[in-house]
C-alpha positions as CSV (number, residue, x, y, z in Angstrom):
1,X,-13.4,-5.1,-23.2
2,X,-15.8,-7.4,-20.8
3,X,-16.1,-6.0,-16.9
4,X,-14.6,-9.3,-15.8
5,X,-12.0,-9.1,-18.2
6,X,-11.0,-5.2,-17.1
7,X,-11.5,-7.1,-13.3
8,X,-8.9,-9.8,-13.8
9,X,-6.8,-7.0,-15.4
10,X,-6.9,-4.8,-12.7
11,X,-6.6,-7.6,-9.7
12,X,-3.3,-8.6,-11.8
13,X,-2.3,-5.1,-11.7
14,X,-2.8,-5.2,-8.1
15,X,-1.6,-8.7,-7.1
16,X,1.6,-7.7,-8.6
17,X,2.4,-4.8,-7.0
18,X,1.5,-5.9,-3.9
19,X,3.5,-9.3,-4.1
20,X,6.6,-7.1,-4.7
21,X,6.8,-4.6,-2.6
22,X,5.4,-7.1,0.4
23,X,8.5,-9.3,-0.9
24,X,10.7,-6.3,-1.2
25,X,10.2,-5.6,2.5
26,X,10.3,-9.0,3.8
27,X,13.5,-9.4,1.5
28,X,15.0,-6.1,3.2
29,X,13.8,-6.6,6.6
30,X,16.5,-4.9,8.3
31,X,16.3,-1.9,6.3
32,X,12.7,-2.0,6.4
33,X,13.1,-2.3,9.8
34,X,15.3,0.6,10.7
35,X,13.0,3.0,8.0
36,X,10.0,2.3,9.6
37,X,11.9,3.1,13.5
38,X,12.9,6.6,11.6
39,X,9.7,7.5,10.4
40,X,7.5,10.3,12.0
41,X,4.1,9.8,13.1
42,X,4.9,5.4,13.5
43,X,8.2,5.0,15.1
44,X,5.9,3.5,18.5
45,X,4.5,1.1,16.4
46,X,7.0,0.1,14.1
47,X,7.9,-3.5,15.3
48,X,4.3,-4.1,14.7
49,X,4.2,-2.9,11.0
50,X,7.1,-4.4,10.3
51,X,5.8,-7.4,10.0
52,X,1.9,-6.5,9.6
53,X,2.4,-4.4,6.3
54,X,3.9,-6.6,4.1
55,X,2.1,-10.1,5.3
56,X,-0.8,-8.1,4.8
57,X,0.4,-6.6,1.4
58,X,0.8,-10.5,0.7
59,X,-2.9,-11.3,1.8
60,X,-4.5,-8.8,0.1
61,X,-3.0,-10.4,-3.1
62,X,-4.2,-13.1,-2.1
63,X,-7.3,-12.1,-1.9
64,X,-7.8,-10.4,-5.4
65,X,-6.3,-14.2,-7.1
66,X,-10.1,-15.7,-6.3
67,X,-13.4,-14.6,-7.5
68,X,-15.2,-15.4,-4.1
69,X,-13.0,-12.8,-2.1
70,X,-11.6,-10.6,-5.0
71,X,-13.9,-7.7,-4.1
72,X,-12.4,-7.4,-0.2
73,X,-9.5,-7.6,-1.6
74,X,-10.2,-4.6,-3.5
75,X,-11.6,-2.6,-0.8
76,X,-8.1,-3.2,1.0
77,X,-6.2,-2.1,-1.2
78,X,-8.4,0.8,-1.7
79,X,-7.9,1.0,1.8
80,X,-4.0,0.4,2.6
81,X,-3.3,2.4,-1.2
82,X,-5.8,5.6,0.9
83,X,-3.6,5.4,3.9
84,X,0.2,5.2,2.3
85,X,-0.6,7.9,0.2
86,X,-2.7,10.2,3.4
87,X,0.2,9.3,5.0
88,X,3.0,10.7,2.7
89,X,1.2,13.5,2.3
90,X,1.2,14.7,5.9
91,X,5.1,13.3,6.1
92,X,5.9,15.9,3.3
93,X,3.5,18.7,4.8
94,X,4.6,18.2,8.9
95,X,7.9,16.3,8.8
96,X,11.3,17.6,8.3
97,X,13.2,14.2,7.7
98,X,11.1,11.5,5.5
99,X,12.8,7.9,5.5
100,X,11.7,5.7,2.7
101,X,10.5,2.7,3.8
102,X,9.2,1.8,0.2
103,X,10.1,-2.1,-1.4
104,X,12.2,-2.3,-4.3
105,X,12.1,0.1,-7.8
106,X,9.6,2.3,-5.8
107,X,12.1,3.7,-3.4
108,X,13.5,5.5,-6.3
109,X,10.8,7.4,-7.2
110,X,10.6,11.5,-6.1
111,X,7.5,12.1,-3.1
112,X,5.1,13.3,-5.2
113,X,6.0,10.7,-8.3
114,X,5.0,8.0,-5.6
115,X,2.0,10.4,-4.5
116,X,0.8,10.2,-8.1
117,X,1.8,6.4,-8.4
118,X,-0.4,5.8,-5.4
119,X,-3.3,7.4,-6.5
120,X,-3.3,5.5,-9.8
121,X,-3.7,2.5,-7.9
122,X,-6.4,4.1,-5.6
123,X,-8.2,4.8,-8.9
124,X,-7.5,1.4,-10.2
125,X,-8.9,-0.1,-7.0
126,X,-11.7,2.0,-7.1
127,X,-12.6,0.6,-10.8
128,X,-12.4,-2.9,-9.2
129,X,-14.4,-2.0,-6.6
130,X,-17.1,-0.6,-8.6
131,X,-16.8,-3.3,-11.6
132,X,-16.6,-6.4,-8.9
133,X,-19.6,-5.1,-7.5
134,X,-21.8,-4.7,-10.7
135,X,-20.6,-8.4,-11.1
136,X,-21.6,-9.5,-8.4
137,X,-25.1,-7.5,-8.6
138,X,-25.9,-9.1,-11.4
139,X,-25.7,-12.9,-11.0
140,X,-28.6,-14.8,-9.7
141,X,-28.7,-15.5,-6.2
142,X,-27.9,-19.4,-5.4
């Protein structure tokens, strides 16, 4: 399989998780919403990251659809995958009560099931990363 091929597979990869679950929670605002307000270590800034987290979930796919900007789009979502999953972790090591404020299908999975889910993807957007990169090494300067 060709680097840019394994590339366009992962950004797809990507793109669609991130299109859903920015959906989901723009879908199920008020939901999303009243998770976020419940959740430890956020509840000050939840009206921000109600809003921020899945229009940037949305950009970052956006992003990883063209060539010219598919490699920061990469880096966030190595970035944003890093933080959710940092961030369930100290919820299930410091928190007694953990809302899920998760989009769609992935609200059904167990804590450390999405743990495991989101380091897949931090690995998968650490290929990119790394195979976007080579890419981009190797063409001739214009």
């Amino acid at each position: 399989m060709s680097r840019k091929l394994l590339s366009d597979i992962l950004s797809a990869l990507l793109v669609f998780l991130f299109i859903y679950t920015g959906m989901s929670k723009l879908l199920d605002y008020h939901t999303f919403r009243r998770q976020l307000g419940q959740s430890p270590f956020i509840t000050l800034y939840a009206p921000v990251i109600v809003w921020a987290l899945p229009l940037g979930e949305i950009i970052i796919a956006g992003l990883l659809l063209y060539t010219r900007t598919r490699l920061m789009g990469f880096y966030l979502s190595f970035f944003l995958l890093s933080l959710f999953t940092f961030y369930l972790v100290a919820m299930l090591r410091l928190s007694y009560f953990i809302p899920c404020s998760c989009g769609g299908v992935l609200q059904h999975l167990s804590w450390n099931a999405h743990i495991v889910f989101n380091i897949v993807f931090v690995i998968l957007s650490t290929i990119g990363v790394l195979l976007h990169a080579k890419q981009q090494s190797a063409q001739p300067a214009n």
